[in-house]
NULUMSE-219760 format. One record per residue (C-alpha): x, y, z. Coordinates in steps of 0.2 Angstrom, whole numbers, plus 5000, padded with zeros to 4 digits. Each point is the difference from the previous one (the first is absolute). Example, Ala and Ser with C-alpha at 12.3 -4.5 7.8 and 13.67 -1.06 7.14 Angstrom:
2
506249785039/500650174997/
END
This chain:
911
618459825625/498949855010/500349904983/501850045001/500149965017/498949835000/501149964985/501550015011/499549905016/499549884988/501249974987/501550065009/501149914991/499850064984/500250155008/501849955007/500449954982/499550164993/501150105012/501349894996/500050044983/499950185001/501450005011/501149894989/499650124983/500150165011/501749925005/501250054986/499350194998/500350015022/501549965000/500850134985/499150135013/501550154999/500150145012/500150164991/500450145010/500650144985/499550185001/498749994985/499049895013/499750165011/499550104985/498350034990/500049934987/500350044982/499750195002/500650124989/501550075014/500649845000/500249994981/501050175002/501049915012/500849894989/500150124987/501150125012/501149835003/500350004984/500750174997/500650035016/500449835008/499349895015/499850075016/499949845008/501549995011/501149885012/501150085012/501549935009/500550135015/501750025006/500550095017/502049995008/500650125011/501649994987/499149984985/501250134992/501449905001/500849904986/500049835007/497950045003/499950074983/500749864990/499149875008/498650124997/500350024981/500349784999/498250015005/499550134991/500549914985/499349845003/498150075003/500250114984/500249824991/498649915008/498649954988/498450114999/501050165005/499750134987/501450145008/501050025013/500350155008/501550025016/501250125006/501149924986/498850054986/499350175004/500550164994/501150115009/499850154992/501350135007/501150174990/501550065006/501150124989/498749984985/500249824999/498449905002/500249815006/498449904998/500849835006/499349905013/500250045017/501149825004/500449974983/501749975006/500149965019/501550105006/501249935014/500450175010/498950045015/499850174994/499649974982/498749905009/499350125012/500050114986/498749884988/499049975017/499650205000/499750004984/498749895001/499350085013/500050174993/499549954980/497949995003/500049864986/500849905011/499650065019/498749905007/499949894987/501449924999/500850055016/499350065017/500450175006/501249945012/501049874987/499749855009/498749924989/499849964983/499049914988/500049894983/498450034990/499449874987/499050054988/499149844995/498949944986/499049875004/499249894988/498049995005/500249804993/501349975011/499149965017/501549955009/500950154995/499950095016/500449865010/501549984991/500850165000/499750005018/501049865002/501350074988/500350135008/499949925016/501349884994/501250144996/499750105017/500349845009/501850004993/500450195005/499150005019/501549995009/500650144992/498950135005/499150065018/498249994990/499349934986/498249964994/499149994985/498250074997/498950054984/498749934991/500749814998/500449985017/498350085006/499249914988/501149835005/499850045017/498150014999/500049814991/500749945014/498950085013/498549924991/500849825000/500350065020/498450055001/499449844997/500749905009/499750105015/498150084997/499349834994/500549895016/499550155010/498350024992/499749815001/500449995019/498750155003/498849914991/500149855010/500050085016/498650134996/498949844993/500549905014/499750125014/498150054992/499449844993/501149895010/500249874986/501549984992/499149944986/499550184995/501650044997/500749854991/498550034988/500850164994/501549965000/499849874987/498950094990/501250144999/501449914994/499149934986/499150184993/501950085004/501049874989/498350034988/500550205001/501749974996/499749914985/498850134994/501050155003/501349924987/498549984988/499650185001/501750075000/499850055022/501850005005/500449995020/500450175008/499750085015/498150014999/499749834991/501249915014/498850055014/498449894989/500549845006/500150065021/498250104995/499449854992/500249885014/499450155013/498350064991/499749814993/499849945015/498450105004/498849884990/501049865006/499850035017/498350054997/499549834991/500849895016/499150125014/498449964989/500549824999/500249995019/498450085004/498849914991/500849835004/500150075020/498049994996/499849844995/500150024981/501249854989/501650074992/499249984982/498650105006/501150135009/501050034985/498749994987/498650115009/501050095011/501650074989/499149934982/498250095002/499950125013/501950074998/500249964979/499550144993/500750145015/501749914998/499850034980/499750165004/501150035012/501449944990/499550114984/500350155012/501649955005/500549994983/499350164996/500850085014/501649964996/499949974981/499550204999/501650065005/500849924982/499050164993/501250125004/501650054988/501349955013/500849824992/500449925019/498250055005/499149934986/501249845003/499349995018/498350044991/500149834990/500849885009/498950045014/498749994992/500449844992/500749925017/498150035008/498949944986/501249835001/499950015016/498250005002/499849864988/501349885008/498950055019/498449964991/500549844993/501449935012/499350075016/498649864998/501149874995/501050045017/498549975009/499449844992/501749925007/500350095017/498150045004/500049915014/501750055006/499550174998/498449965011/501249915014/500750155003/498650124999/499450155009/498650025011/498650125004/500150015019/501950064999/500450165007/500550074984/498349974992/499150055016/501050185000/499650004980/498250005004/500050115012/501050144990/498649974986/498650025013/500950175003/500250054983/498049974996/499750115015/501150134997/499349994981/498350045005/500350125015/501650104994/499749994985/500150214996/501749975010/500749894990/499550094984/500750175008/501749925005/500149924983/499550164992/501350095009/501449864997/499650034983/500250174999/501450025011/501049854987/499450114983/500750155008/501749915004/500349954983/500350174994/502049965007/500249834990/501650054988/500749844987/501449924999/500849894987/502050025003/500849845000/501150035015/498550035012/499749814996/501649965011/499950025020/501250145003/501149895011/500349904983/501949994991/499050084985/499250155008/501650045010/501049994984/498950124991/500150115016/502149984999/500050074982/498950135002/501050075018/501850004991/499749994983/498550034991/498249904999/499949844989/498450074993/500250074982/498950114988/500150074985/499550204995/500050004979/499750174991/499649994982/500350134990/500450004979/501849954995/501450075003/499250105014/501049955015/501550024990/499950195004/500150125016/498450065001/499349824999/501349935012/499850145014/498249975001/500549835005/501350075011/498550105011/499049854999/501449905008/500250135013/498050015004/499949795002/501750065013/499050115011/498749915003/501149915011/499449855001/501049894986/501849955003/500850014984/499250124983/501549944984/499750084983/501150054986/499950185004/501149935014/501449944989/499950154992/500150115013/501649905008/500850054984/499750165000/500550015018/501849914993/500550134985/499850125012/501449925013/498649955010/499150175005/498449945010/499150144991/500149924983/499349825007/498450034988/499549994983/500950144989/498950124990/500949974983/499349844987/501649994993/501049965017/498749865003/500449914985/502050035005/499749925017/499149854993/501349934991/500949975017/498749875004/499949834991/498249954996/499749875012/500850145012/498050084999/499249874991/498650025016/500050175001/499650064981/499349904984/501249994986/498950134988/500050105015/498150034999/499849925018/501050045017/500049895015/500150055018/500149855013/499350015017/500749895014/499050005016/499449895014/498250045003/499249855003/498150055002/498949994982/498850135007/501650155003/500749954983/498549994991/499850205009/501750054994/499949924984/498350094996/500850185007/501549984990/499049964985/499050175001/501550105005/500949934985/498650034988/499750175004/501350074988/501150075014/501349864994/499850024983/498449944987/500249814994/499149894989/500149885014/500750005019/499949815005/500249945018/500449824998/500849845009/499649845008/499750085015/498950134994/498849874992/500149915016/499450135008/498750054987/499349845003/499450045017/498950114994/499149874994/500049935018/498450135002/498949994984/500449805001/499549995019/498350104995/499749904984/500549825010/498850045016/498850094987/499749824988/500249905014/498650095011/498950024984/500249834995/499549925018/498650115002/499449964982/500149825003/499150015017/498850084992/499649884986/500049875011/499050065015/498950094987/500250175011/501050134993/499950045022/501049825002/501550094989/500250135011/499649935018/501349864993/501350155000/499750115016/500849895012/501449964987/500550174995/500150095018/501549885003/500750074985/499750175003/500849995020/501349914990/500450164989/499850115016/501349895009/501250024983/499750195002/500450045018/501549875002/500850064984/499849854992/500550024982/498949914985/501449914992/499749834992/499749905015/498950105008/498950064983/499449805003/499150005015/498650104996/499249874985/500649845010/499050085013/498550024993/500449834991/500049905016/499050095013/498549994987/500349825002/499249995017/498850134996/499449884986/500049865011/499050095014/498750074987/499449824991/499949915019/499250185005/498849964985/499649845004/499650005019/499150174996/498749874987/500049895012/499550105017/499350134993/500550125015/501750114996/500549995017/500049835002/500749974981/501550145005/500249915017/500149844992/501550054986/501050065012/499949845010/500649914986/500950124991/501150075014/501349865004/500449974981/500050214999/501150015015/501449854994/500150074982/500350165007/501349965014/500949894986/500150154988/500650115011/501249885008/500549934980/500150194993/501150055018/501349844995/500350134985/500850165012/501649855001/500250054979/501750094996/499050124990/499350135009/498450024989/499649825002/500250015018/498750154999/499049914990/499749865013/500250115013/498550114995/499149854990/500049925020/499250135008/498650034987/499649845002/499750015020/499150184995/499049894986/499449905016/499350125009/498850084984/499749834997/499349975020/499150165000/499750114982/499549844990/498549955012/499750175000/499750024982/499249844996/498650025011/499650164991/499449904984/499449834995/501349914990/499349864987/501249904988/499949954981/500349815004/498650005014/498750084987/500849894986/499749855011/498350045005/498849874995/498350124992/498549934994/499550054982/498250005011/500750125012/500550134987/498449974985/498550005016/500650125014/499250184996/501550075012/501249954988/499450064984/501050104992/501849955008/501349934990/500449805006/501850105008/498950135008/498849875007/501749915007/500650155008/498450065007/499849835008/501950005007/499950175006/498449995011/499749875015/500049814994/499049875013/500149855001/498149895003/500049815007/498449904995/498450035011/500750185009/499050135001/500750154992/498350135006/498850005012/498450064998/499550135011/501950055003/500750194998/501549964983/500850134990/501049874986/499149954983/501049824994/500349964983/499949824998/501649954991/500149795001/498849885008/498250025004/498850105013/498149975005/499050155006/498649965011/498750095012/499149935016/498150014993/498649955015/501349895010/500849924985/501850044990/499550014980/501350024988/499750154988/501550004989/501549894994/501650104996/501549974989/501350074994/499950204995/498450015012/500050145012/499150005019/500050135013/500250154989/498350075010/501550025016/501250104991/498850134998/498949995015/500049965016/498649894999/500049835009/500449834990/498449944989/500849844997/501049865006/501349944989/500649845001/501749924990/499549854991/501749964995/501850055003/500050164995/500850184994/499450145005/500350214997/499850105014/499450184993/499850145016/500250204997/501849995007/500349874987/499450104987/500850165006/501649925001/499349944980/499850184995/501750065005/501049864991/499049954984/498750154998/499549924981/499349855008/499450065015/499050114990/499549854990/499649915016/498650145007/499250014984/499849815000/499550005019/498650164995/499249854987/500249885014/498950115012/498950064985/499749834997/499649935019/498750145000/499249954986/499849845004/499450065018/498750134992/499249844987/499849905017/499250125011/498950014984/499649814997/499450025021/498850144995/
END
């Protein structure tokens, strides 16, 4: 990352030029970007349900509808009707409608004086009053028709559409939206009421939300992020940064969601507001650094090169593969829209990353100086309040520290027992507020007609079979169970064209509405129907029968539950045995989907936590470093779920998010706070001092990344789809909950254990002499001599100081690890030098075992490296790397065995 970074101060031109080209070739494939909004989008993908799907289209037609409803105080009138029927007409006609059923087509199936008449309620409009109050209580009283095509009280009325939309065509809601919309236009004067709804206008309806959505959440977010980054760094510079980077990575997202096939839709829309929002951590981050090492005298090439290039590189690196992690999980889930959001997030944040890392610095090479102009400084009342609140938090760490692992034990407990009242919820209509013209449409169908919401019940059975009685009357009971349950507004089968015909040959006795007992009248009163009369209701072999299911529920979780009871009920050969019973529709695999909100929000959190603890511990060589690295991180997310639980939140698509970005970016600070933690920790060699010290650097950055998410992901409650608006709503306050484990559980955890890194102990410089001579190496690997060195006490030794005193109480031995020492002793008066040490010598070891006074002086020759070895050192040693601490007191026992001999032969010699 320094290379990258010095590269880029350097030679920021060619950096310019190769942004440019990039964003010319990226260009073409941004611009074709298409919003696609169709219902596969909120389904899993490829599963077998959804290949039955289509096969029951085929036999038994779509079930994806448009709707124009009608309600006039005189709609029974002739004038009303024949406008009505003009209407009627011209929507039947218009391309991409598959059937069209009305008041005009539907079978009014009435006897009198054994005559049957199967004609169409309105097939011919009649001109008396009478004739017409007559038809409007037909309607009323034939249960074909009440309720769906006319309201109990004969006001209303609607045109169905039966549609069949070509997948290829991905204009082909939007344009029979406007179709229709173009026909109503002509006809709205001539009626009280009249709206459409359905699939293509929700669907339509929803592709103009996003482009809304845009053009309000984008500006919003941008003005948050200025005034968050103006009010904390007071720079306006931090924001501007940002700001350009983001519009570079998004129009880079853009052209790379083309190249993967990632459509815009509601999920996908929200990448480019998120992108600007969470982007702007790093950037922010790289200007405060900026300012505070030039604030201390430093050059802007040195600020950027040491300040963001070495000391920042590698925890921005890291910080930024979490982030993509975070959110890239959540593509490993069934649901199409959420893997959408799973990719083009993931995308968005790696370019995003690589734009900060390389245009960031070239930002800085041309308004360095404007950026220090307009700096911050240390004596302000923000930083003074800053320091003070760290001060507090390192004395609460130390002298509350069972409090604040109580209260955080008993947050957590209190969240995990909360989450047992999260339900799901995938229902297209609960995206819309419920003060939206789509939701109130739904919700005026549903009180005088019957839901918009369709579903199909198929029994299978051999051919032939629902030809007969018996077959048909189990049918007829089913029909009747799916009615008491009470909760759908219309149940249609065939056994209810039967049944009206029975009712007729018998001059309309209500005790013969039902399916007669004899095989031989069924096949009589079926050749009063045309086929495309109960094309939906039966397949033309008569193996498989139909019954469809109108209804408004609009909560995945209670039709998910009534599915899965009905299901059983059906099965249980109450209703008849069947090869197959089949409960299928676009709204029942929406539905289904959610299911997979669940094992996708476990499997998501699940990779994503495994994969940041499993890199944390590679890299900090401590699989300790994984897990302290999570602590802080996944209480937010557990208060999060708690939150969801006891406000009834549902886990819908929006809100299934915020758990992986979560961990994604609150991990980012954590990181962060762990490598400066690591370094200062090397450097002081006292944890307080090293903890007091992170904080002091860490906490401004902290706190403006974390007030700029919050404020960012709150510019999302403004959405027009409520789970967005959850989404940022929730994302907001995890991200101030995020905060506060990040003041007070990460220092907590981290000064439990001693954290090293892989690039520190690649980068450490070792003598082959230190590893072939020193006797309490042998037997180490060159790793394990790397990480015994980086986790003990390193100290640093200037020429000429004295390290011992002899005649002084020690209890540390010191591995000599670069440079040279001199022992010498005061012999009658005078100071003669005994030894010379180098590299893989030991002295003191006599102290860590006894406490016997100094017997030496020692004496740094040269700058120097030294290891500081005392039993708290070593029991610390023994709990995290028991292997070579074991190593280590075997080699100390040859150490001490070897002093004594050497003692022994001079005592000898003086004999």
């Amino acid at each position: 990352m320094e290379k990258l970074v010095r590269f880029s101060y350097d030679k920021p031109w060619i950096i310019i030029l190769i942004t440019a080209l990039l964003t010319i070739a990226l260009a073409v494939p941004a611009l074709q970007l298409k919003i696609d909004v169709s219902s596969d989008r909120f389904m899993a993908r490829d599963t077998p349900e959804k290949k039955r799907y289509e096969e029951t289209k085929k036999v038994f037609g779509s079930d994806v509808l448009s709707f124009v409803y009608i309600r006039d105080t005189e709609l029974f009138t002739e004038k009303k009707l024949n406008r009505l029927r003009l209407m009627f007409d011209r929507l039947a006609n218009l391309k991409g409608v598959e059937k069209a059923e009305s008041l005009f087509t539907i079978n009014n199936i009435k006897g009198q004086e054994g005559i049957i008449d199967t004609a169409p309620l309105l097939d011919i409009i009649p001109g008396a009053p009478d004739e017409l109050l007559s038809k409007q209580k037909d309607a009323i009283e034939n249960p074909v028709i009440h309720r769906n095509f006319i309201s109990p009280d004969g006001k209303s009325t609607v045109i169905s559409l039966y549609l069949s939309r070509d997948k290829k065509d991905d204009k082909f809601d939007s344009r029979i939206k406007k179709g229709i919309e173009d026909v109503i236009a002509s006809y709205r004067g001539d009626f009280q009421e009249i709206f459409q709804t359905g699939a293509p206008y929700v669907n339509t309806s929803m592709s103009e939300y996003i482009v809304d959505d845009q053009l309000v959440l984008v500006p919003i977010g941008v003005i948050a992020l200025l005034l968050t980054i103006m009010l904390t760094l007071g720079n306006y510079h931090g924001a501007m940064v940002p700001l350009v980077n983001a519009a570079i990575s998004i129009f880079w997202t853009f052209g790379f969601m083309k190249l993967f096939g990632v459509p815009i839709n509601p999920l996908t829309a929200i990448v480019p507001a998120i992108m600007i929002v969470i982007g702007a951590t790093e950037d922010t981050h790289m200007v405060a650094e900026f300012l505070d090492a030039t604030s201390k005298g430093e050059s802007p090439r040195d600020a950027v090169l040491v300040g963001i290039g070495r000391k920042f590189g590698i925890a921005f690196f890291l910080t930024a593969l979490t982030t993509v992690i975070g959110f890239g999980s959540i593509a490993f889930t069934d649901v199409v829209i959420l893997q959408d959001f799973g990719i083009a997030s993931g995308i968005g944040f790696f370019l995003n990353f690589f734009v900060t890392i390389t245009m960031t610095p070239v930002y800085l090479r041309f308004f360095g100086k404007s950026i220090m102009a307009r700096g911050f400084h240390e004596d302000t009342k923000g930083n003074k309040l800053l320091n003070a609140i760290v001060h507090k938090v390192v004395y609460w760490g130390i002298h509350y520290r069972k409090r604040i692992i109580i209260a955080s034990s008993s947050l957590l407990l209190i969240s995990l027992a909360a989450t047992a009242f999260i339900y799901v919820n995938n229902d297209v209509i609960s995206y819309f507020r419920k003060s939206s013209p789509i939701v109130k449409a739904a919700d005026k169908m549903h009180e005088n007609l019957s839901g918009q919401n369709i579903f199909y019940i198929v029994f299978e059975k051999d051919t032939g079979d629902f030809k007969t009685a018996a077959g048909l009357k189990k049918i007829e009971e089913a029909e009747a169970y799916l009615r008491n349950l009470k909760v759908f507004d219309a149940v249609l089968g065939l056994p209810d064209y039967i049944a009206l015909v029975n009712k007729g040959m018998q001059n309309g006795n209500p005790a013969f509405h039902k399916v007669p007992d004899s095989d031989n009248l069924i096949s009589q009163y079926l050749l009063f129907f045309q086929r495309n009369d109960i094309e939906r209701f039966v397949s033309g072999d008569f193996s498989k029968v139909n019954i469809m299911v109108r209804h408004n529920i609009n909560s995945s979780t209670e039709l998910n539950n009534l599915v899965a009871k009905i299901k059983k009920d059906l099965n249980s050969s109450r209703y008849g045995k069947y090869s197959n019973v089949l409960i299928i529709g676009e709204g029942i695999l929406i539905s289904d989907a959610a299911e997979n909100f669940i094992s996708g929000q476990i499997t998501s959190l699940a990779t994503t936590a495994v994969m940041i603890a499993a890199i944390m511990a590679f890299l900090f060589m401590s699989w300790k470093a994984g897990f302290i690295v999570l602590i802080p991180n996944l209480l937010p997310v557990a208060i999060f779920f708690g939150l969801m639980g006891i406000a009834g939140i549902p886990l819908n698509a929006g809100t299934v998010m915020v758990a992986a970005v979560t961990i994604g970016i609150a991990v980012d600070d954590t990181t962060v706070f762990m490598v400066l933690y690591n370094q200062n920790l090397k450097k002081y060699g006292d944890e307080k001092k090293a903890l007091e010290d992170t904080l002091l650097a860490e906490i401004k950055p902290i706190f403006i990344s974390s007030v700029s998410l919050a404020a960012g992901f709150g510019t999302l409650i403004f959405s027009k789809f409520v789970p967005i608006a959850q989404f940022g709503a929730l994302s907001a306050f995890v991200m101030i909950v995020a905060f506060g484990t990040e003041l007070f559980i990460t220092p907590l955890t981290l000064s439990s254990v001693r954290l090293i890194t892989l690039w520190d102990a690649i980068g450490l410089a070792l003598r082959d002499r230190l590893i072939k001579q020193s006797i309490l190496l042998q037997g180490l690997s060159k790793f394990q001599i790397r990480r015994l060195i980086l986790m003990s006490h390193m100290r640093d030794a200037r020429a000429g100081e004295q390290i011992i005193c002899e005649g002084d109480a020690g209890d540390k031995m010191y591995l000599v690890v670069d440079g040279e020492m001199s022992v010498s002793k005061a012999v009658n008066g005078e100071r003669k030098a005994i030894a010379k040490l180098e590299p893989g010598n030991v002295f003191g070891e006599i102290a860590l075992v006894s406490s016997q006074p100094r017997t030496a002086d020692v004496f740094a020759v040269t700058d120097a490296k030294l290891l500081s070895l005392d039993w708290k050192t070593l029991e610390r040693l023994r709990r995290l790397s028991p292997f070579i601490t074991s190593k280590l007191f075997l080699n100390i026992s040859k150490i001490l065995g070897n002093r004594l001999i050497e003692t022994t032969d001079k005592m000898v010699c003086r004999l």
